[in-house]
Each structure stands twice: as structure tokens, then as C-alpha cells.
C-alpha positions in Angstrom: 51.6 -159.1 191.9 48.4 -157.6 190.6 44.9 -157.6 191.8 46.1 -160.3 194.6 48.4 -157.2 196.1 49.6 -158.3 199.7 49.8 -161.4 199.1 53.6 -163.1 199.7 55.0 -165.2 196.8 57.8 -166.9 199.3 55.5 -168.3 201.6 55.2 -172.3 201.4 51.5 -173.2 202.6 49.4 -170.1 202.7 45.7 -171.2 204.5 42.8 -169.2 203.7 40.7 -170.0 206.1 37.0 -170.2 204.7 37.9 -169.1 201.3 36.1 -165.8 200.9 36.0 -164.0 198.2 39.4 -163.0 196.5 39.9 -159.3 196.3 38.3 -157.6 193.6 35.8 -160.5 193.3 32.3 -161.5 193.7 29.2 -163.4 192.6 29.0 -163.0 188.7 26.2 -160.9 187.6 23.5 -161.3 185.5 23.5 -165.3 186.3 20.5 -167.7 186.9 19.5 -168.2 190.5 21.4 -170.9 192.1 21.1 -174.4 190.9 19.0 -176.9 192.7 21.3 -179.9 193.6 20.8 -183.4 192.5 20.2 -186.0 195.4 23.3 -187.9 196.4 22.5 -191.7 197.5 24.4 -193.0 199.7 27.2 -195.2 199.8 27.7 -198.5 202.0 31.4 -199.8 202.2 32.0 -202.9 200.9 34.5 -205.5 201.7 35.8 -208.6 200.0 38.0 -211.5 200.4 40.9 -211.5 197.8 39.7 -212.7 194.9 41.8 -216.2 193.5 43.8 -216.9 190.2 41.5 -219.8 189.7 38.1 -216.4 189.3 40.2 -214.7 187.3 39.4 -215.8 183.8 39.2 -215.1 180.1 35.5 -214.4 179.4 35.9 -214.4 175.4 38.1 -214.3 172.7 37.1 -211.6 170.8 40.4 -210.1 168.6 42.2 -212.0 166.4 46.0 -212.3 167.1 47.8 -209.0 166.8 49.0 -207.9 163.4 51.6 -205.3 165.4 53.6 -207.8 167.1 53.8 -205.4 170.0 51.7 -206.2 172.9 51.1 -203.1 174.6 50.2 -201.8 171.3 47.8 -204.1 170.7 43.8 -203.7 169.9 41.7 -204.5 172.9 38.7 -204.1 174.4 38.4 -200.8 175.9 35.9 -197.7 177.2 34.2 -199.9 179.5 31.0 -198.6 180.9 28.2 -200.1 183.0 25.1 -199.9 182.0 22.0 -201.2 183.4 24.5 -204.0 185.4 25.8 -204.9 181.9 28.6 -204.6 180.7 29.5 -202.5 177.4 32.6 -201.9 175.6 34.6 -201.0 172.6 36.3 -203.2 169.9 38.3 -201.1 167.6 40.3 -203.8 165.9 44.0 -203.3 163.9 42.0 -203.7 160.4 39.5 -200.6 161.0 36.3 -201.9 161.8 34.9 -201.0 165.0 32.3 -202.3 166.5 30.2 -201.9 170.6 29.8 -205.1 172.5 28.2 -206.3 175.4 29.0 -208.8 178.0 27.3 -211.0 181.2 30.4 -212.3 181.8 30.3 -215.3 180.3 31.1 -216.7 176.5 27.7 -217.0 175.7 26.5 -213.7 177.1 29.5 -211.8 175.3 28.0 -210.5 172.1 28.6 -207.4 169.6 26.0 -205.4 169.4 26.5 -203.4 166.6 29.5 -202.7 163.9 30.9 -200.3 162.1 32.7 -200.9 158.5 36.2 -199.3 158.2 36.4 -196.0 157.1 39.6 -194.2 157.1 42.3 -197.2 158.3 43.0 -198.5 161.4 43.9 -195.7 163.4 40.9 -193.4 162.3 38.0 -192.5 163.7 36.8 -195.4 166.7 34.0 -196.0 168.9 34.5 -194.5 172.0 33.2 -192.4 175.2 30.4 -194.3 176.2 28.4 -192.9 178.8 25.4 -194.4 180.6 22.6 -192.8 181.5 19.9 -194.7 183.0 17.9 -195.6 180.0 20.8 -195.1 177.1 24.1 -195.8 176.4 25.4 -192.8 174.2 28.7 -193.1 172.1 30.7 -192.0 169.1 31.3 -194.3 166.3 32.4 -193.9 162.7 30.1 -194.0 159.6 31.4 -194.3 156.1 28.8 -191.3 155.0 28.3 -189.4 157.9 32.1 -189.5 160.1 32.2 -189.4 163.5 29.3 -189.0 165.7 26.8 -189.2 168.3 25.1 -192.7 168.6 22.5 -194.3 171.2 21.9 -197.5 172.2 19.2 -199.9 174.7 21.7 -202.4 174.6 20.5 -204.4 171.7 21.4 -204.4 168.2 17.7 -202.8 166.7 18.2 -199.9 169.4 21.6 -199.0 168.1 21.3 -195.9 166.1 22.6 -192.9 165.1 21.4 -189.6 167.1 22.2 -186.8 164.9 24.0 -185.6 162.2 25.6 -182.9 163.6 28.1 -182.0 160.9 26.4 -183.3 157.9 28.6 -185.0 155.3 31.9 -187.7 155.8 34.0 -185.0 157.8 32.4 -186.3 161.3 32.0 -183.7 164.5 34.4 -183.3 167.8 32.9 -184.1 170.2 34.3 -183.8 174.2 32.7 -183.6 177.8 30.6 -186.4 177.1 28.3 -186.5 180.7 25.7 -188.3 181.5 22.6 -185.7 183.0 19.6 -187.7 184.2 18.6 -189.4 181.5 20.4 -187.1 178.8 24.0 -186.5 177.9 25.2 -183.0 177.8 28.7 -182.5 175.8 30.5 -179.7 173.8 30.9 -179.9 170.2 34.4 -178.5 168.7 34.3 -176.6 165.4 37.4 -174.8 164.0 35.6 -171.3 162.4 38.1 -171.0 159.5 37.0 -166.8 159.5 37.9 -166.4 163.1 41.1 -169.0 162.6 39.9 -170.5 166.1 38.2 -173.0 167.8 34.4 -172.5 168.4 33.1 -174.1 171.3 29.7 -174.8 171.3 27.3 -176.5 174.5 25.0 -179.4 173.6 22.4 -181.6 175.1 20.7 -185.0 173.8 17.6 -187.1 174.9 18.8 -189.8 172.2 16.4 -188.1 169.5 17.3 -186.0 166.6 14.6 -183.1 167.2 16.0 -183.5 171.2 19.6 -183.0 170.3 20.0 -179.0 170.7 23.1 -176.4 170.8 22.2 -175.2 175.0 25.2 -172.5 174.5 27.6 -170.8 171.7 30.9 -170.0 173.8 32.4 -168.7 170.6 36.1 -168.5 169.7 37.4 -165.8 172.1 37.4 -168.5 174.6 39.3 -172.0 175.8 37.5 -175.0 177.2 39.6 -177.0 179.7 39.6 -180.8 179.3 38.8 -180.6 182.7 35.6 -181.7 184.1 33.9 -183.5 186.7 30.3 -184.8 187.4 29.1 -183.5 190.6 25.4 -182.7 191.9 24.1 -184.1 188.8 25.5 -181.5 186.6 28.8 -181.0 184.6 31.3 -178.7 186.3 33.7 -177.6 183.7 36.1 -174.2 183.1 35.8 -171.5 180.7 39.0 -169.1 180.1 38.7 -165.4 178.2 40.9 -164.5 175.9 42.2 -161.5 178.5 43.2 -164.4 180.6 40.4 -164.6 183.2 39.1 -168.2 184.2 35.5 -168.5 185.5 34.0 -172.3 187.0 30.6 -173.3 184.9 28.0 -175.6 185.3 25.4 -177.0 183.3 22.5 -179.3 184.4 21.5 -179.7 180.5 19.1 -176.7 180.1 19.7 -173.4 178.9 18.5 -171.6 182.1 20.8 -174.3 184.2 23.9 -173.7 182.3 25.4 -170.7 184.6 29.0 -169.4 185.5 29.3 -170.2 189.2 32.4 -168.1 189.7 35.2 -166.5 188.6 38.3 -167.5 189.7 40.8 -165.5 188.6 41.4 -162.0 187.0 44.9 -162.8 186.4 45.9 -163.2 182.2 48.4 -166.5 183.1 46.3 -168.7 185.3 45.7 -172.4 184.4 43.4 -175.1 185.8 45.9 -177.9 186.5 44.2 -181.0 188.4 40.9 -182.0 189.0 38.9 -184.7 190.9 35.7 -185.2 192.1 35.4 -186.8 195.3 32.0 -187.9 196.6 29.8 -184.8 196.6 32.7 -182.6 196.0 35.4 -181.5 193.2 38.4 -180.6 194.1 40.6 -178.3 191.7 43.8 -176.2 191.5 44.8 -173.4 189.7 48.2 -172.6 188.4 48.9 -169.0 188.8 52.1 -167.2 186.5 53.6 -166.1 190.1 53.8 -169.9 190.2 51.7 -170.0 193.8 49.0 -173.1 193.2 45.4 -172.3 194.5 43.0 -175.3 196.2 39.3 -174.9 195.5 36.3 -177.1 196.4 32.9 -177.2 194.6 29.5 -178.8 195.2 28.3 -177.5 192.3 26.8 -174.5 193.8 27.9 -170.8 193.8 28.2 -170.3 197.6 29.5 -173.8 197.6 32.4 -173.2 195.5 35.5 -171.8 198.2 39.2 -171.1 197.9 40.7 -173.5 200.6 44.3 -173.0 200.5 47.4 -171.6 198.2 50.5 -172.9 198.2 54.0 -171.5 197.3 55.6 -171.5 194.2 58.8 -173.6 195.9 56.6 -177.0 195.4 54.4 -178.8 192.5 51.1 -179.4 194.1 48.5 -182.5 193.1 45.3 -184.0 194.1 44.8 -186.9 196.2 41.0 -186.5 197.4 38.4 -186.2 200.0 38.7 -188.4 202.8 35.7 -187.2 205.9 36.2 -183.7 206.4 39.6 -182.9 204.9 40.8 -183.0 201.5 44.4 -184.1 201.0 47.1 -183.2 198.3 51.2 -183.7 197.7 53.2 -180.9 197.8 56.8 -181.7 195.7 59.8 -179.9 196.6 61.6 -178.3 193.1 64.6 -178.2 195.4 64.8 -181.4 197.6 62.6 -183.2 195.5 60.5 -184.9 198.2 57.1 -184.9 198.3 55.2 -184.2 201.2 51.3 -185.2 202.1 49.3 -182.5 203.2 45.8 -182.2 205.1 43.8 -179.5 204.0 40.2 -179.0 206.0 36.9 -178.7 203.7 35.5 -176.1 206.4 38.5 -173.9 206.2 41.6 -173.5 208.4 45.6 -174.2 207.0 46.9 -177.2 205.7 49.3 -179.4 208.0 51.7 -181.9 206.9 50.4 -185.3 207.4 54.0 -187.4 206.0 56.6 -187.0 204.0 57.2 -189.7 201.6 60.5 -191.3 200.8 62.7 -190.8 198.0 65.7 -193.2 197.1 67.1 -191.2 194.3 66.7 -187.3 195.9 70.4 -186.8 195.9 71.2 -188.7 193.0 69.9 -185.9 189.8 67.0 -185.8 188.4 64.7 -187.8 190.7 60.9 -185.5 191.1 58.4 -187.5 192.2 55.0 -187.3 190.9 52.1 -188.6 191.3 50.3 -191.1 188.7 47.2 -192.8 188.8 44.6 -192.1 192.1 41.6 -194.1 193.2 39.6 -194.3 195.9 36.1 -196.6 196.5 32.6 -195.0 196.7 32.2 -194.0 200.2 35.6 -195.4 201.0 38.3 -193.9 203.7 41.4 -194.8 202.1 42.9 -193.2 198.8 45.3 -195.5 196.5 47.9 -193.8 194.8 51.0 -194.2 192.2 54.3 -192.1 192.8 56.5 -192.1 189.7 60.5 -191.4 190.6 61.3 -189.1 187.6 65.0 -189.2 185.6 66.3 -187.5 183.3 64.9 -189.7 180.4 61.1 -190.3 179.6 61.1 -193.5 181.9 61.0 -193.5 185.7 63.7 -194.2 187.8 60.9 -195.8 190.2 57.3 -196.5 190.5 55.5 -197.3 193.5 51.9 -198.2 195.0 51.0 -196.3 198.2 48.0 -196.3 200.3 47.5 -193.6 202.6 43.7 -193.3 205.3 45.0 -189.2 205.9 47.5 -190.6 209.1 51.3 -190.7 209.3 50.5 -194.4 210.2 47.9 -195.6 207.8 50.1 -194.2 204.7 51.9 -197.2 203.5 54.3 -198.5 200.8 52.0 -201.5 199.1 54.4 -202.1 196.1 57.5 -201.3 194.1 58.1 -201.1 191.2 55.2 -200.8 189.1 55.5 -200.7 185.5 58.9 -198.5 184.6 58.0 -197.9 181.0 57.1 -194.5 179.6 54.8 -196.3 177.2 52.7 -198.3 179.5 51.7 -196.8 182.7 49.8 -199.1 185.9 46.4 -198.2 186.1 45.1 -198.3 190.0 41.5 -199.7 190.6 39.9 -199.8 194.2 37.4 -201.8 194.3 36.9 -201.0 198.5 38.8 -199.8 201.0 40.6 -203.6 200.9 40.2 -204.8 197.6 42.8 -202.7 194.8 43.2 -204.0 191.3 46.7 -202.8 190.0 49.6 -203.8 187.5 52.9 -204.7 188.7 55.7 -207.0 187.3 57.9 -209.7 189.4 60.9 -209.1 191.2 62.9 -209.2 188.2 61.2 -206.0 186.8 59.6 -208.1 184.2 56.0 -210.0 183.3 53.9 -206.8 184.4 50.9 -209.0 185.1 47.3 -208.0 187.4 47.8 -207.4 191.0 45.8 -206.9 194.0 46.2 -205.9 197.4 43.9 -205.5 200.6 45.8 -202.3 201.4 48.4 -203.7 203.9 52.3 -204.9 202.2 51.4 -208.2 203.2 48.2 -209.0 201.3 49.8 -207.7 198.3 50.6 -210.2 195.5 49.6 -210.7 191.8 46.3 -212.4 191.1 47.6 -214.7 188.0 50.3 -214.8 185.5 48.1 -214.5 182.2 50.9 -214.2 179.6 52.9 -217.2 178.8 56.4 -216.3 177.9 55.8 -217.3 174.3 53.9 -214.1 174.0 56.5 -211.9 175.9 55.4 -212.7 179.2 53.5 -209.7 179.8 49.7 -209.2 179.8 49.1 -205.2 180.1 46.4 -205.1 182.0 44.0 -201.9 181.5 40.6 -200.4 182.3 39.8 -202.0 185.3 36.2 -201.8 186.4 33.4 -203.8 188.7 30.6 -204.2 187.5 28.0 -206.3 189.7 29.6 -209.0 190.7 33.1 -208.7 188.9 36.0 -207.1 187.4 36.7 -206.6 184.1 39.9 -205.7 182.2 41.5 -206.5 179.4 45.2 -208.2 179.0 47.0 -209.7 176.0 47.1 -213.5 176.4 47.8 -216.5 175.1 45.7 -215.5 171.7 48.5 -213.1 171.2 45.7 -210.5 171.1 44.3 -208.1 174.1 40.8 -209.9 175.0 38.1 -209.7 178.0 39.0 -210.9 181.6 37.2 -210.7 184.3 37.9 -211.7 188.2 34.7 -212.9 190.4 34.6 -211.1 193.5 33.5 -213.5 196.5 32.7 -213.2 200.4 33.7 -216.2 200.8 37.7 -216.5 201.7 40.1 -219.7 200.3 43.8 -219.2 200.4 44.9 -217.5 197.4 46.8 -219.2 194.9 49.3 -216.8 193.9 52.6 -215.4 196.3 53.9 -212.2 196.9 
């Protein structure tokens, strides 16, 4: 057992109260004083009447007809991010060029705004990660002299430039972590130090400028970087492990004095951070210990602010939901029954209670373990939207389903079933409000996975339109849902027999939709 001594592996649900400090642990020495947290603005709930077949549009036809023949393999448009109310996305098209665009939403206002020659063949280096700030969009893109790397732009062709060479020459830099700070981007840069035979992971921050673009930290090779991370205060939250196996909770606000450890989490040499997700003003994590017991933490971005809440037993696979008021809410899997179980865990301390156990068709029938897929829940909203994938005993699900739960028994319901069943295409989940939630789903039949959307109840759930016409496989593959202003954009392989730009207008003003359940 360790440093965590009296602790019993066998219990289930193990509440922790306030989440003081573990034994043997304390505030890191030697650290910055506490960060000053960013502002949070408010959020107002929306709420919208279901948007129609006859909104839901092509905007452009950007890609040429796919050269793979396999639709959800196909090039489109993808990374969308908003910036200044504007749309911005990447092209990365089958022949290797690659290119950013912009779009109003119309044909007219759909425009590239800057290309990028092939370099290495199709599936080489792309442009991709763009993150907003509010004056910049900042990217990685391709160049035929100088690899991958770090570009800017205002949005217009002329203010689309390369930052900074970072690794000079064709071989391109690594770059992950890609947050938006203020007005700058803070991200880490991956190097593998051939002397060391390890990765070196080094901290960066960028104003857009060359002589502004500066290494904020060396973490060196004798450490991991999660690909965990999550935006919260302002700052970056991410997770640093030591070789000797102990994982501490960072932050950075993009200065040198601001990037601190906040706390370390765990002595032990086998224990993983396993799920993540910011929710509001919060994150919420988990750790994976080698006893197999999974910890619940909260952060605000703050020292004092970052608490154990609970630890559950190594009987059950534990994920993330969210933060709904002032409880945070996870699944809890049985290895043994495999049913999974919703559990309410309070952000001010006290123990988890079970809230409802979900249903499983296949439990007694093999390998059946539910998990849990793609999560989304609307700024300031009180409901959480969530997939459950039915495992088997091949790398497709047995079932998929769409659940919506507000943190009661009675407001957790069953929206839709089956979702996509492939292994190779999984539904995204996109809520919009608390009853508006874009989603993929196919017919009755299993087949022509096309855009759905529900208002959270079983009844005003039904598919917005039937994009692909069966001379194209029936099947649009919708992905990367996202509003911005007025609308939502995705992208779905069409009639063009290419992925290309949708978007759905979002209205206050309710006409019968078009489309049945």
C-alpha cells in the first residue's frame, strides 16, 4: 500500500470529505505565490427552436470529389475555430496541399486565406490546431523549407505569416498544448535529445512575433508530459510526471514567474492521469493508481483550490461526466456485472451517492463493458449529453446510445439508439443549450448515419436532413460540430462525393420540422 497506508483497496466509493492533504503531502516548496485568477464572464442560457432541414445547407463546395473512394476517409474541412465571430478552418486536401480558410457562412463569404504547397504527400505534415486568441488566430502549417510550424493570422491573406522558426531547416518542430493566454498562445515544443535517447519537453509562449516567441521552461528528459490539459482561470492546467513515478498538477499563465507546480498529487511510481474535463470554472481529473483505486480531483487553477474529492475502488472503471451546480458527476463501470452506474460527487466535499444505474442489454451475454464516448455540455448549461458505447469482444460495439442526464434519477434519459456502430467512425455529441444537441445517428435500419438533433427529451429527437444520396453510400459522416454566432457548422460528405462545409441556422422562431423520428 505505501505512503497511502490505512487506506482499504476493497472498498467501492471511498469519500474524502474536503480533500485535505494526502499523507506525506503538502504545498510544494520553493513555488511562486499563488496565481491571480482570470475573470470568468458569465454565462446566460440560451434556448432555440429545433432548427429545420430546409437551414441546414451546404455553404461551399470546397474539395474536389474524393480520390479514396471511402467516405469516412475522406478530406474535409476540419479544426474549426471561432475567431472574432468568424469562422476559420482547415483544408488539408488528398493531393497534399493544405491550405486555412475562412467562412460568413455563405458562398461568397467562404474564402481561403492562405495555402500551403505540398511537401511530403498527402498524409504529411497539415494545418492544424488553431487557436483564437482575441487578436490572432495561431496554427501549424507546413512549409517546403522550413517543416512544420507555428503561424499567425488577422484573418486575412497579408496577415498570414509564419511566427518562428523554431527548428530551423525542412525537419519542422512538435508542437502540442496549443492554448490560447490573453492575447498569446502558450504551448510545449517536443524535441527527442538523441544523447539522452528521450523526449525533451520544453514550455513556450508567443505574442505572434519572432523576438516575442520564447522557451518560458526546460522540463528536460527525466520527465513525461500528459496530453492532458485544460484551460481554466485563464491559464493552462497541465501534468508533469518524474521519472521516480511522482505526478505533480502545473499551471502556466504564459510567464516565467506564472508557470508554477500547484501540487503534487501522488508519491506513488505507477499512478496515471486518466480523464480530464474542464467544466465552467473548474477541471475535473482522475488519477489511476497501480492498486487500481481511481482518485477525483477538482482545480480552479489555484493551489488551495486544487482538492482530492473522492476515490473509488478498484472493482469499477471510473469516467468523467462534469460539473452540473454544486456537484460534479462521474460513471462508475462494474468489471464484474458490467453496468454502469451514475454517481453524484459534491464540489464542497462529502461522499459520492449513486444517482442511477444505467441499463445494459448485453450484461449477461459476454463481453458487453459499457463506456463512455463523447460528453458535452452548453456554457452555463444544467444538463450533460453523453455517449455510452456497449463493448464486444471485437473492435466494434455491440451498442451505442445518446443519453442525457440533469444529475436526477428522473431527468437521466435514453435520447437515441444506436449511434454509429463502427470502430472507424465514432458520433461526435454537440450541445448547443440545454435543448438544442447536434449528434450523428443512422435510421432504424442501422444505416445512412446522417446529422441529428434533439431538444433533450426521446420525443424531440429526429435527424435534421438526409444529406447523402445513396449514390454516394448513403452516409454523410458528420464531424466537428460547432456554433458560431448564429450557426452550426460541420462538415459531411455529400452529393460532391467529397466532405464539404454545412452549416444549420439556428432560429427563435418555431415551424414544424421537416424531418421524423
Amino acid at each position: 500500500m505505501g505512503w497511502r497506508g490505512g487506506w482499504v483497496v476493497s472498498l467501492l466509493v471511498v469519500g474524502v470529505g474536503c480533500g485535505g492533504d494526502l499523507p506525506d503531502e503538502g504545498a510544494p516548496t520553493g513555488l511562486a505565490q499563488e496565481p491571480t485568477l482570470a475573470p470568468e464572464s458569465p454565462v446566460t442560457q440560451e434556448a432555440f427552436c429545433p432548427p429545420t432541414a430546409a437551414a441546414t445547407q451546404r455553404v461551399k463546395t470546397i474539395l474536389p470529389p474524393s480520390e479514396l473512394g471511402i467516405p469516412r476517409f475522406a478530406a474535409a474541412p476540419n479544426n474549426f475555430e471561432d475567431f472574432q465571430g468568424v469562422l476559420h478552418f482547415a483544408v488539408n486536401y488528398e493531393d497534399g496541399r493544405r491550405a486555412l480558410w475562412r467562412s460568413t457562412g455563405t458562398d461568397a463569404g467562404t474564402t481561403e486565406v492562405r495555402s500551403f504547397p505540398v511537401t511530403t504527400g498527402g498524409f504529411g505534415a497539415t494545418v492544424n490546431s488553431l487557436t483564437a486568441t482575441p487578436s490572432q488566430l495561431f496554427f501549424q502549417a507546413p512549409d517546403a523549407t522550413r517543416g512544420q510550424e507555428l503561424w499567425v493570422s488577422n484573418g486575412t491573406t497579408a496577415g498570414t505569416r509564419l511566427v518562428k522558426d523554431l527548428t530551423p531547416g525542412v525537419e519542422g518542430s512538435f508542437l502540442t498544448h496549443l492554448t490560447a493566454v490573453g492575447n498569446d498562445v502558450v504551448f510545449f515544443r517536443e524535441v527527442f535529445d538523441e544523447v539522452a535517447s528521450a523526449t525533451r519537453f520544453e514550455l513556450w509562449r508567443s505574442d505572434g512575433t519572432d523576438a516575442g516567441t520564447v522557451r518560458l521552461r526546460d522540463f528536460g528528459t527525466t520527465v513525461d508530459v500528459s496530453f492532458l490539459d485544460a484551460r481554466v482561470g485563464g491559464a493552462l492546467l497541465f501534468f508533469v510526471r518524474e521519472q521516480a513515478g511522482a505526478t505533480s498538477l502545473w499551471r502556466t499563465n504564459g510567464t516565467a514567474s506564472g508557470t508554477v507546480q500547484l501540487r503534487r498529487l501522488d508519491a506513488g511510481p505507477d499512478t496515471y492521469p486518466i480523464d480530464l474535463r474542464a467544466s465552467g470554472t473548474l477541471a475535473l481529473f482522475s488519477l489511476q493508481e497501480s492498486s487500481g483505486l481511481t482518485e477525483l480531483w477538482k482545480s480552479d487553477g489555484t493551489a488551495g483550490g486544487t482538492v482530492r474529492l473522492a476515490s473509488f475502488g478498484a472493482s469499477r472503471a471510473v469516467r468523467i461526466l462534469g460539473a452540473l451546480g454544486t456537484s460534479a458527476y462521474v460513471t462508475t463501470t462494474s468489471f464484474s456485472t458490467q453496468y454502469m452506474v451514475i454517481y453524484r460527487v459534491p464540489l464542497a466535499g462529502g461522499n459520492p451517492t449513486p444517482v442511477v444505474t444505467l441499463p445494459n442489454d448485453f450484461a449477461a451475454q459476454g463481453a458487453a463493458f459499457p463506456s463512455i464516448g463523447a460528453v458535452s455540455s452548453a456554457p452555463g448549461g444544467r444538463r450533460i449529453y453523453f455517449a455510452v458505447n456497449i463493448g464486444s469482444d471485437g473492435p466494434a460495439p455491440r451498442d451505442t446510445q445518446l443519453w442525457v442526464t440533469n444529475g436526477t434519477a428522473a431527468g437521466t434519459t435514453l435520447l437515441r439508439r444506436p449511434l454509429s456502430l463502427s470502430d472507424e467512425y465514432g458520433s461526435p455529441v454537440y450541445a448547443v443549450a440545454d435543448n438544442l444537441v447536434y449528434f450523428s445517428a443512422p435510421d432504424s435500419d442501422g444505416d445512412n448515419i446522417e446529422p441529428w438533433v434533439s431538444n433533450g427529451t426521446a420525443a424531440g429527437t429526429r435527424r435534421l436532413k438526409d444529406i447523402a444520396p445513396p449514390t454516394v453510400g448513403g452516409t454523410s459522416y458528420p464531424r466537428d460540430f460547432l456554433r458560431v454566432g448564429d450557426r452550426v457548422y460541420f462538415s459531411a460528405f455529400d452529393e460532391t462525393e467529397a466532405g464539404q462545409l454545412w452549416s444549420s441556422a439556428l432560429s427563435n422562431t418555431c415551424v414544424a420540422p421537416e424531418e421524423a423520428l
